[in-house]
C-alpha positions as a printed Julia matrix, in Angstrom:
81×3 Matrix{Float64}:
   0.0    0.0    0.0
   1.21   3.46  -0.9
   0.6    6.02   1.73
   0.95   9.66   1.23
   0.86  11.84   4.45
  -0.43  15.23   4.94
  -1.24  17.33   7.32
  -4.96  18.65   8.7
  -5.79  21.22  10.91
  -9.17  20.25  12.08
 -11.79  20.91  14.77
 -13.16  17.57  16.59
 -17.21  18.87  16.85
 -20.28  16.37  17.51
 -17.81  13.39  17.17
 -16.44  14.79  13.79
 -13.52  16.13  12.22
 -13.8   18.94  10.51
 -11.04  20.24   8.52
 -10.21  24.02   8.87
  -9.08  24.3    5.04
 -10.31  22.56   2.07
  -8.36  18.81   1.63
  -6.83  17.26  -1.66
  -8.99  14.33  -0.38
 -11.91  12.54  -2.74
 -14.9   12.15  -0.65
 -15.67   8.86   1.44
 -12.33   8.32   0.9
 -11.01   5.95   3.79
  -7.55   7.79   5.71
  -6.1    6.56   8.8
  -5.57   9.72  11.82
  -2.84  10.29  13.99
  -4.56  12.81  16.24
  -2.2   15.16  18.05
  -3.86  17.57  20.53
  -3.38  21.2   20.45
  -2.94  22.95  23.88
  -5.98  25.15  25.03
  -3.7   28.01  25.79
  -0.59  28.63  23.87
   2.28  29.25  26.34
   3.78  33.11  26.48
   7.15  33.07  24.98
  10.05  33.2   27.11
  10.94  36.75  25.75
   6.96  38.44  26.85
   8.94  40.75  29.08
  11.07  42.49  26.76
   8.85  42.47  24.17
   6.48  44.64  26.67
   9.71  46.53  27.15
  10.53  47.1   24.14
   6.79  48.24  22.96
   7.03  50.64  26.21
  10.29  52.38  24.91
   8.94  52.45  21.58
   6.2   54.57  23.04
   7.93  56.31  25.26
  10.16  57.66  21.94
   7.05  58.08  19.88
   5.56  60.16  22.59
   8.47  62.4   22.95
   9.34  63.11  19.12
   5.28  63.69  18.98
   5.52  66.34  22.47
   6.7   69.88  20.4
   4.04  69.4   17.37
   1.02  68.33  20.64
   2.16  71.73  22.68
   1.94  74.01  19.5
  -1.64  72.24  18.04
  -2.84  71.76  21.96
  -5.68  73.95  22.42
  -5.0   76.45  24.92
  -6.18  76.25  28.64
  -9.15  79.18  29.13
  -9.55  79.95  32.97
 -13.12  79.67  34.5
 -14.35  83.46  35.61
């Protein structure tokens, strides 16, 4: 027997599989499954902490090269009589 392997990405619903994307599969055709479980929750990568650093400095520059142009277009302050 000639096997070709591929790989599904499929949902497992009512007792079904359901494929994400179409298959290069002919219908009722008979396949054997090798089902490999997906984790509910993807782990954070190692790095999450300097990658929230490094989207807080990126701020922190925007913000600053962004300051002069806010002061001049800022709408001035009126005081309350």
């Amino acid at each position: 027997m000639n096997a070709k392997a591929i790989t599904v990405e499929a949902i497992y619903e009512g007792g079904v599989f359901r494929p994400l994307h179409p298959c290069a599969i002919a219908d009722a055709q008979r396949v054997k499954l090798t089902v490999q479980v997906a984790d509910l929750a993807d782990p954070w990568p190692a790095n999450t902490a300097e990658i929230y650093r490094e989207i807080a400095d990126d701020e922190r520059r925007l913000a600053a090269e962004m300051w002069p142009t806010g002061r001049e277009t800022w709408p001035p302050q009126h005081e309350s009589p």
